[in-house]
C-alpha positions in Angstrom: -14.7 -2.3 3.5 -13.9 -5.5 1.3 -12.5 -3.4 -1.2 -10.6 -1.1 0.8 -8.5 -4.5 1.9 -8.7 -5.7 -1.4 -7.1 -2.1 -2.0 -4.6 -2.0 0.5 -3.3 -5.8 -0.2 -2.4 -5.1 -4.2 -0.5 -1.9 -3.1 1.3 -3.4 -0.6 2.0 -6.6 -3.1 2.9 -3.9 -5.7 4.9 -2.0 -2.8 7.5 -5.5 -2.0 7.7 -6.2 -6.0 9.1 -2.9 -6.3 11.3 -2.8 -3.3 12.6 -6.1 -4.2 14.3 -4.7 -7.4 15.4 -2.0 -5.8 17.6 -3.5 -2.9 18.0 -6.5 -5.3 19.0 -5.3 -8.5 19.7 -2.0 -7.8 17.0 -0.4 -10.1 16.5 3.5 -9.4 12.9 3.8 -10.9 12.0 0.4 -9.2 12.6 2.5 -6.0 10.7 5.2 -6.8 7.6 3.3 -7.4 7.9 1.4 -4.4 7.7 4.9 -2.5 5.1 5.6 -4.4 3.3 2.9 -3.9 4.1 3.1 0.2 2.6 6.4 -0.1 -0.7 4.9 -1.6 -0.6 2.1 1.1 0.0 4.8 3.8 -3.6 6.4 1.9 -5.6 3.8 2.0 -4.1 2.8 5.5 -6.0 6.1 6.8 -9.0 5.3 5.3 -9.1 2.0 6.4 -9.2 3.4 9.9 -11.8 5.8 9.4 -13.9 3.1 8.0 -13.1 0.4 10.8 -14.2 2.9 13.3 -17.4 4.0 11.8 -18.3 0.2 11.3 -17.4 -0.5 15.2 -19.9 2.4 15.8 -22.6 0.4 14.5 
């Protein structure tokens, strides 16, 4: 489950680097890796919640 988290927190730091030079700057393929990368974070959001459950049913 660490490295879900661990996962989930470099997407989403890749996610707001990218975003940043989009709205910033104005940089096209800066905004289509930060959907990408939402996407991903969107992912690994999912499985984050299946995990979390099956380690409350424990």
């Amino acid at each position: 489950m660490k490295e879900l988290f661990d996962q989930i927190n470099a997407q989403y730091e890749a996610f707001k680097s990218e975003a940043e030079q989009h709205i910033e700057k104005g940089n096209k393929a800066a905004g289509t890796r930060a959907r990408k990368a939402a996407l991903e974070v969107s992912k690994l959001m999912k499985d984050f919640r299946k995990v979390s459950v099956e380690e409350s049913k424990k």
